[in-house]
PATOR-549843 format. One record per residue: x, y, z of N, C-alpha, C in turn. Coordinates in steps of 0.02 Angstrom, whole numbers, plus 32768, in hexadecimal, padded with zeros to 4 digits. Example, Ala and Ser with C-alpha at 12.3 -4.5 7.8 and 13.67 -1.06 7.14 Angstrom:
BEGIN
82947EE4818682677F1F818682947F5B818682827F90816282AC7FCB816582858002818A
end
This chain:
BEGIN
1CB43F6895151CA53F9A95481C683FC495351C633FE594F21C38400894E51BED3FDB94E91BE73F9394E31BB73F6A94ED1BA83F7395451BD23F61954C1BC53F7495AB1BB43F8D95C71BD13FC595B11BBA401995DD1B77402695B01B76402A956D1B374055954F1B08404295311B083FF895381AC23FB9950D1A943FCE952A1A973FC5955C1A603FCA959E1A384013958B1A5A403A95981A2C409A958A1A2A408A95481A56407F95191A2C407E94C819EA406094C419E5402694E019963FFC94CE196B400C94FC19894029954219564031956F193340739560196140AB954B193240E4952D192940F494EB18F740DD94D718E040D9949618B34117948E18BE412E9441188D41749453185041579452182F4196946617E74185947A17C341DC945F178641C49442175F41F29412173C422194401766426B9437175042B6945A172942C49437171142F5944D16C4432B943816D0434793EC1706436793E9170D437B93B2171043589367174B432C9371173E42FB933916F642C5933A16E442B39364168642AF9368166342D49332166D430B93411640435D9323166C434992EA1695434D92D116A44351929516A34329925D16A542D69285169F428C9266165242A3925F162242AC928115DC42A6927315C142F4923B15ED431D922F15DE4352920015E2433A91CE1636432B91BA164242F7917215F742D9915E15ED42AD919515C4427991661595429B9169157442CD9176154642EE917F154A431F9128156943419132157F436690F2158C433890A315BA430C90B315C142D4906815A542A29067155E4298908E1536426C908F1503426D90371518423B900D14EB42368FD2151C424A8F8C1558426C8FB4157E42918F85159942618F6F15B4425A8F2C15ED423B8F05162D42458F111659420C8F19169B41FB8F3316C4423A8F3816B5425E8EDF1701427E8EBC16DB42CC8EE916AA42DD8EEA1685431D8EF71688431D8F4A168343028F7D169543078FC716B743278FCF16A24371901516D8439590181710438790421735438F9055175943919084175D43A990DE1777439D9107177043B5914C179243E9914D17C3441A912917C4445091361788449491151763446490D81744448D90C916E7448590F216E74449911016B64461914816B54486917216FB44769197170744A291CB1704450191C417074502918217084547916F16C04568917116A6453D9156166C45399135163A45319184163F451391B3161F451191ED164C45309239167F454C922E16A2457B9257166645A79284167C458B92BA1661459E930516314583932515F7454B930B15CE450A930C15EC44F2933A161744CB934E163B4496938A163444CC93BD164B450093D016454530940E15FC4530942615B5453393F41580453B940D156444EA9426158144CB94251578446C942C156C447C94841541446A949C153B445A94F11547442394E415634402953B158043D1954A155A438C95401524439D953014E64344953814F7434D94EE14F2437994C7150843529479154F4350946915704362949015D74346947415D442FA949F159742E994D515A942AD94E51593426B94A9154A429294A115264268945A15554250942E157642A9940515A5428093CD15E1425193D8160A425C9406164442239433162B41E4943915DB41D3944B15C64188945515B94181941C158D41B993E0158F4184939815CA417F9378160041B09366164341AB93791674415593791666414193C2166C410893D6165040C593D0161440D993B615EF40A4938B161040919336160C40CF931E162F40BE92DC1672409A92DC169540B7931316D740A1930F16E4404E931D16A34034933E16AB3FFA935E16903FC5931616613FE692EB163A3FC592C116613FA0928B16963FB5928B16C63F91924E16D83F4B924F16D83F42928916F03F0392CB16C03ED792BC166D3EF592B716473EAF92BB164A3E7D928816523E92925C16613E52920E162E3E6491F015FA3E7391F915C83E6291D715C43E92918815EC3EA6916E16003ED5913116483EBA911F16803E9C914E16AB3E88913316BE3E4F90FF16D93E4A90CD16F83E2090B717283DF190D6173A3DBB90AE175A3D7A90DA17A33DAB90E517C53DC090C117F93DF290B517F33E3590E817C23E4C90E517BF3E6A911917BE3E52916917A03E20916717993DF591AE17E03DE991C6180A3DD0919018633DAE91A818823DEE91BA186E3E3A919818823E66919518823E6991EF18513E8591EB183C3E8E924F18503E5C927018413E23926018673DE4928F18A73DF692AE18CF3DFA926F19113DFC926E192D3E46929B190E3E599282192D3EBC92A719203EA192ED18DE3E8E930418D53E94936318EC3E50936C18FA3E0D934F192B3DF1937E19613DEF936C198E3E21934A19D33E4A936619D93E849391198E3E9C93AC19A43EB393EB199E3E98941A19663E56942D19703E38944E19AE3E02944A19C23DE894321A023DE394511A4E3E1294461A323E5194431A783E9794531A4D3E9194AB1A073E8294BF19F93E8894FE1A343E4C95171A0F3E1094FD1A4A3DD095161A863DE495331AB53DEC95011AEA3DFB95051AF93E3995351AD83E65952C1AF73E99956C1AE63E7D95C11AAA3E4595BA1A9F3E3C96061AD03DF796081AEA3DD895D91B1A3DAE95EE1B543DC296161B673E0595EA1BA93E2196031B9C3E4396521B5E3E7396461B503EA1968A1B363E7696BA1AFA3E4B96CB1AFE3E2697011B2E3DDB97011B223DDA96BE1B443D8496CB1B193D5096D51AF03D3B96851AD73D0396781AF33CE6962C1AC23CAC961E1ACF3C9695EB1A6A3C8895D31A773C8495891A2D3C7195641A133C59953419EC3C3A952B19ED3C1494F0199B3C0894D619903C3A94B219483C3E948819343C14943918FB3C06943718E53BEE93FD18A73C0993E518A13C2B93A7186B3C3E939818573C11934518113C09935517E93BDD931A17AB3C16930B17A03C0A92C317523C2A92B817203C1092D016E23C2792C216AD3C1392EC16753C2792B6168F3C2F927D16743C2A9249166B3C0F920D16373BE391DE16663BB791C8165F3BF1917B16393C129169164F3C4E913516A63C88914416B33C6C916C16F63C939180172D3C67916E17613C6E9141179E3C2D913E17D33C3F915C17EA3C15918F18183C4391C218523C0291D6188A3BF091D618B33BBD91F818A53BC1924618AD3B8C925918A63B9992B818F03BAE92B119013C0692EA19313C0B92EE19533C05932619843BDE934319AB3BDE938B19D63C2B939019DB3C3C93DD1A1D3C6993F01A363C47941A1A703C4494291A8C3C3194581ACC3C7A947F1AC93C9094BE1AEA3CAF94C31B563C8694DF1B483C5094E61B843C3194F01B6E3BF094BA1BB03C0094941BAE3BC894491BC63B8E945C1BF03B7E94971BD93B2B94AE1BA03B1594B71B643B3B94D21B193B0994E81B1B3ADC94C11B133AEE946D1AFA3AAB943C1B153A7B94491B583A72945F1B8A3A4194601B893A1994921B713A4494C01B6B3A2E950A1B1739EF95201AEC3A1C94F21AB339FA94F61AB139BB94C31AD539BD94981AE4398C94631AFF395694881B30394294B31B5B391394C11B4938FC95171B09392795461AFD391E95781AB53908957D1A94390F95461A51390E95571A4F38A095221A2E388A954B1A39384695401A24382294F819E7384494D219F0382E94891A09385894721A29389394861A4638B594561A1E390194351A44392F94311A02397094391A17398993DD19DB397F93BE19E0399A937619A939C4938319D63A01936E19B33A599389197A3A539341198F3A3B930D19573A3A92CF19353A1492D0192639DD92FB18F139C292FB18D139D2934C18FA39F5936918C53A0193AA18AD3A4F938918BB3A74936A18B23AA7933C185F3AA7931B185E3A5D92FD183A3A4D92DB17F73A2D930518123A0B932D17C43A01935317B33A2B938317D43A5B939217BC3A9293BF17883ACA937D17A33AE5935417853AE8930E172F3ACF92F817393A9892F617023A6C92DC16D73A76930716E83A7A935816AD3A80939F16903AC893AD16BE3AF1938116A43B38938C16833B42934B16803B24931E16553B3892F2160D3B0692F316103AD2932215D93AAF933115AD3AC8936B15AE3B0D935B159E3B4F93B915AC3B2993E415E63B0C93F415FC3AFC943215D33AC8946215A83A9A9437157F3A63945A159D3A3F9467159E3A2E94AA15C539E894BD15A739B5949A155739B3948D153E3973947D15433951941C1575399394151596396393DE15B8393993DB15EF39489418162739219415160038D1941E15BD38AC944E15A43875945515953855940C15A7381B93E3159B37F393CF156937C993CA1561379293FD15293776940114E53790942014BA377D9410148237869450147A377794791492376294AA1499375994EF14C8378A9507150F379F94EB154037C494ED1523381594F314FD381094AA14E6384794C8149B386E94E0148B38299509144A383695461479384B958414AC3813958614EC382695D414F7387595C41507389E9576152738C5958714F4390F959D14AB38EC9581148239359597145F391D95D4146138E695F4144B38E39634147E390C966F14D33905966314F03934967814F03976966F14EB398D963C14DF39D59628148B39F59656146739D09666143339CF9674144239D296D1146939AA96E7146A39BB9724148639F0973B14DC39F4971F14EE3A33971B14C93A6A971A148D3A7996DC14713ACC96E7144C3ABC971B142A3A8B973A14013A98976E14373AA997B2146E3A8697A814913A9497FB149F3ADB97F914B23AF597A914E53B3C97A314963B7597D014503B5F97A114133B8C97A914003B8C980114143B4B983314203B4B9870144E3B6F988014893B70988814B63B9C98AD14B43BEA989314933BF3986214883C46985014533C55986D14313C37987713EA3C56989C13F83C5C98EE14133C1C991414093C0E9942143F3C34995F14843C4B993314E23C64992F14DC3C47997914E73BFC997B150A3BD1999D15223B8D997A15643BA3998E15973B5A9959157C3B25996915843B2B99A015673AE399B515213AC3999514F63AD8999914BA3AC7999A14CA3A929959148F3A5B996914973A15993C142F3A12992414353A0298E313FF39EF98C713DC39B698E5139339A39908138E398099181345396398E91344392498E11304391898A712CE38EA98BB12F538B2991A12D13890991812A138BC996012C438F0997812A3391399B2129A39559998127F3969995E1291399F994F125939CB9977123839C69998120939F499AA12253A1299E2123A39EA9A07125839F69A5612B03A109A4E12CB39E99A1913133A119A2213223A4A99ED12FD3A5399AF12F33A85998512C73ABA999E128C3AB999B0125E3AEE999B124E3B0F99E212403AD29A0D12443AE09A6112803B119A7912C53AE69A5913073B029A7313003B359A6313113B4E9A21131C3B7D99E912E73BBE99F112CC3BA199F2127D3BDF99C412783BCC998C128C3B9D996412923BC0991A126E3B7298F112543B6898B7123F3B3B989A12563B2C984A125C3B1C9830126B3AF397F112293B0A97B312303B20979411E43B2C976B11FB3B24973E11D83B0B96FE11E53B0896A612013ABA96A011FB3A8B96D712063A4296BE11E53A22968D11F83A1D965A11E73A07960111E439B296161212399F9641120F392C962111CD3924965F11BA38F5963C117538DD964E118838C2969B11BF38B1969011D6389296DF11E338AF970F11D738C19749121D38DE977B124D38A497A6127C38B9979A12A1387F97C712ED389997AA131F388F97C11361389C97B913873894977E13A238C39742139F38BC96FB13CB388396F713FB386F9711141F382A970413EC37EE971D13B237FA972A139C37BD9735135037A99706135E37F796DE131237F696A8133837C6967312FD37BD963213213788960C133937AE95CF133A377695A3137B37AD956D135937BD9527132C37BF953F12F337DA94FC130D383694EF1336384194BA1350386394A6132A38B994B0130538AC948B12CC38F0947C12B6391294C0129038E994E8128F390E953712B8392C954D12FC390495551335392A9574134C3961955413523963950F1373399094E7133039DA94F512E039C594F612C239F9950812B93A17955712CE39F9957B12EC3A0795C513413A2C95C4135F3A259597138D3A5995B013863A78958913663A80954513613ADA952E134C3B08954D12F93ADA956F12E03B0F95A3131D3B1295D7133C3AF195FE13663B1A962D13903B4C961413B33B3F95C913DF3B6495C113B83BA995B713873BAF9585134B3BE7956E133E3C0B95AC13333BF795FA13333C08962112DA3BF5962912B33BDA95FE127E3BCA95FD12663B8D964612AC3B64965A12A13B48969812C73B4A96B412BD3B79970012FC3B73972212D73B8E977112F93B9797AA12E53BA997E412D43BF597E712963BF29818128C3C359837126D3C39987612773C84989512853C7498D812393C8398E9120A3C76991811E73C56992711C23C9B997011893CB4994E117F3CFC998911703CE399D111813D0C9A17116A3CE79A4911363CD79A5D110B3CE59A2F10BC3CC89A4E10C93C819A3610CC3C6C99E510E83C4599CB11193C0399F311423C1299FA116C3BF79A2A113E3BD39A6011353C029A94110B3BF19AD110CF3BC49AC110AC3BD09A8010753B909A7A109B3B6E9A6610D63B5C9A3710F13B2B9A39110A3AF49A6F112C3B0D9A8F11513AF49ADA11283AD59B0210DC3B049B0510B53ADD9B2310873AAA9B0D10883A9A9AE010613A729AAA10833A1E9AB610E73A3E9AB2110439FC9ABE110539F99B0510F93A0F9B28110B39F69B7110D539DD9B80108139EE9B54104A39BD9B761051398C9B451076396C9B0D108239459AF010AC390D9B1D10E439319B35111E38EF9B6010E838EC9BAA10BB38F49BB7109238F59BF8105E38D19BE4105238C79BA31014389C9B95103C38619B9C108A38539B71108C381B9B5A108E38219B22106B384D9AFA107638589AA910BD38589A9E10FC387A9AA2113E38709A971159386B9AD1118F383B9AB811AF38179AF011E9383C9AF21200385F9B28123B38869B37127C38629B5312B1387F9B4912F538629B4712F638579B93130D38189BAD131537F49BFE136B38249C0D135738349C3113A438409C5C13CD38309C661418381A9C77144338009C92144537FE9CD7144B37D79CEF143637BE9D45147737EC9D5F149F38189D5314DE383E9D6414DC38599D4714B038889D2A149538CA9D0B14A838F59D4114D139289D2414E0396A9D59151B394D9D85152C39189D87157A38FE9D9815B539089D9D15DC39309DAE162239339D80164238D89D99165D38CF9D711682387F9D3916C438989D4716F038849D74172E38789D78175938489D31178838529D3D17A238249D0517A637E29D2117BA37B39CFF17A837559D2017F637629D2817F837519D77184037369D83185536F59D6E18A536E49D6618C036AA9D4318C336889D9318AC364E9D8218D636079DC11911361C9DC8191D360E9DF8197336209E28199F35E09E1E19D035E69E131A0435A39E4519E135869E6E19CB35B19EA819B635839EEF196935589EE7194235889EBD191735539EAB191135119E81194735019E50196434C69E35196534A29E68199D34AE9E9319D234869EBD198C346B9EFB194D34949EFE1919347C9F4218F4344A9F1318E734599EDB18B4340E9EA218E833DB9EB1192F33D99EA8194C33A89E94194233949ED1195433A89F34195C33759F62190A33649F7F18E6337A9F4A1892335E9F59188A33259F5218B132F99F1218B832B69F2218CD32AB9EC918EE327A9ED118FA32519E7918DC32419E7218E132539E1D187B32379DF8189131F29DF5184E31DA9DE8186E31889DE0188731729D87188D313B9D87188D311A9D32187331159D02182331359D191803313D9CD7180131799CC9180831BB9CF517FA31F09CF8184E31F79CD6188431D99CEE18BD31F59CDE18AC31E39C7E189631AD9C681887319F9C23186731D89BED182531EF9C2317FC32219C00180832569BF91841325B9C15186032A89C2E189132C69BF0188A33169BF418A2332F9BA518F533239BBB190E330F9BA5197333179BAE197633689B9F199833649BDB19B833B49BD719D233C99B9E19EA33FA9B7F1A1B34289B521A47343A9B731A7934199B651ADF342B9B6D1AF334739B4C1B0A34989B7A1B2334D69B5D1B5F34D19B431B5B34EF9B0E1BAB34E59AE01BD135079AF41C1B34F19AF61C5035039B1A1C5A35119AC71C7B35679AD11CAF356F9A9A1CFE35599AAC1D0835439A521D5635169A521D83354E9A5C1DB135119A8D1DF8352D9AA31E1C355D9A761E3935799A7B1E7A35B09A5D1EB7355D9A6D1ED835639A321F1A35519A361F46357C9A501F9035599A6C1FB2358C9A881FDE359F9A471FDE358B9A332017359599E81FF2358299B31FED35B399741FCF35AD99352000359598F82013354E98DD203A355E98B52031357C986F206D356198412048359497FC2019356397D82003352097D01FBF352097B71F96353297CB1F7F354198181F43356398251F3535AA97FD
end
């Protein structure tokens, strides 16, 4: 009960650093800054010692000391001064409150969860650790999942991929394997760098019309293309180095779309439209029922069977060449009585 009712306000209000202890955290170090351990005075004897100082504080400097305040407090967290011992130290403290969070939203809304955390460092020595908030999952994923789920070795290669910064193009093996896997990675940022610019889901990369359905449509153009080629990345070849320097620049942001001013635009548009009027590019033909609405195809009737058939009997060679129908299967009878071998 006491988890129920009071998890929630314990973690949700956490103190948070007022003006005063600000002013006073930043005096300390202000005052026993240089001093030796045993010789530092104390906070009652600053406070004595600087009695009535916080009252003359205007409000733009009690906000100052609260944000450096909040900086210090956060700085312990980054690692970069901690020991490996210190690191398990902090590990360990915040994910037992995250899962005291677990556990109270299991009970109060009503879920279940199941986390894994790995380092991402390889100077850090850390076990991959599982939570599980319902202690069947392991058991459950163990005996349902089809080779079989060993949490220490999925532990372990989740592990190994986060300390390889998370490149997919490690996991590829061969060279071809992994040309397939950065030619995908490669289309991907270009579709993701389309629909953020253009914020329409829909919209589709186009490579062999790109002037007319990209830049015409859009406004927007493609700049920072690194492979010597243009043409559609699954269809460039698998010479490693190009591709790999085509998606840093996308990822770097060194190549990616931008949107295109309307003067810009307008010489564009018109540039291609005296292009498809010369004959220079050949534009997409229409559908002869363009602007149509397309009913659905009705099925043949009974009555139209039964009018082919009194049109006349095919003859003997036609009956030869002809596909034999498919017999619909009759499901088997029910007995009326089951005895006991059945």
């Amino acid at each position: 009960m006491s988890l129920l009712l009071h998890m929630g306000l314990k973690l949700s209000n956490a103190r948070k650093p007022n003006a005063h202890n600000a002013w006073l955290h930043h005096l300390a170090n202000t005052v026993n800054d240089g001093v030796p351990k045993g010789q530092k005075k104390k906070l009652t004897e600053i406070l004595a010692d600087h009695a009535g100082e916080y009252e003359m504080l205007t409000q733009e400097e009690k906000d100052e000391l609260v944000t450096e305040l909040a900086k210090d407090r956060d700085t312990p967290f980054s690692g970069a001064e901690l020991t490996s011992r210190g690191r398990l130290k902090v590990l360990y403290s915040v994910l037992g409150k995250i899962e005291k969070w677990y556990e109270f939203l299991k009970i109060y809304v009503g879920i279940d969860a199941m986390s894994l955390v790995v380092r991402n460092q390889a100077t850090f020595h850390c076990e991959p650790i599982w939570f599980y908030t319902n202690k069947a999952l392991p058991h459950f994923l163990a005996t349902h999942i089809r080779k079989g789920f060993d949490q220490t070795r999925v532990g372990a290669l989740v592990e190994g991929f986060v300390l390889a910064n998370s490149d997919l193009r490690t996991l590829a093996t061969s060279s071809k394997a992994k040309a397939k896997e950065l030619k995908t990675q490669i289309q991907d940022k270009i579709q993701e760098g389309l629909v953020a610019i253009t914020k329409n889901a829909d919209a589709r990369m186009s490579y062999k019309n790109y002037e007319g359905d990209i830049v015409v449509q859009y406004g927007v153009e493609l700049k920072g293309w690194t492979h010597p080629t243009w043409r559609c990345p699954a269809k460039l070849s698998t010479s490693l180095p190009p591709l790999r320097t085509l998606l840093d620049a996308l990822i770097s942001g060194e190549c990616g779309f931008v949107r295109l001013s309307k003067t810009d635009h307008a010489a564009r548009k018109a540039e291609y439209d005296r292009k498809v009027r010369a004959g220079e590019i050949s534009s997409r033909k229409k559908r002869c029922d363009a602007g149509k609405s397309r009913g659905k195809r009705s099925k043949p009737s009974a009555q139209d069977d039964s009018s082919e058939e009194e049109e006349g009997n095919p003859s003997d060679d036609d009956e030869d060449n002809a596909r034999p129908r498919k017999r619909r299967r009759a499901n088997p009878k029910s007995a009326e009585t089951i005895s006991d071998s059945d």
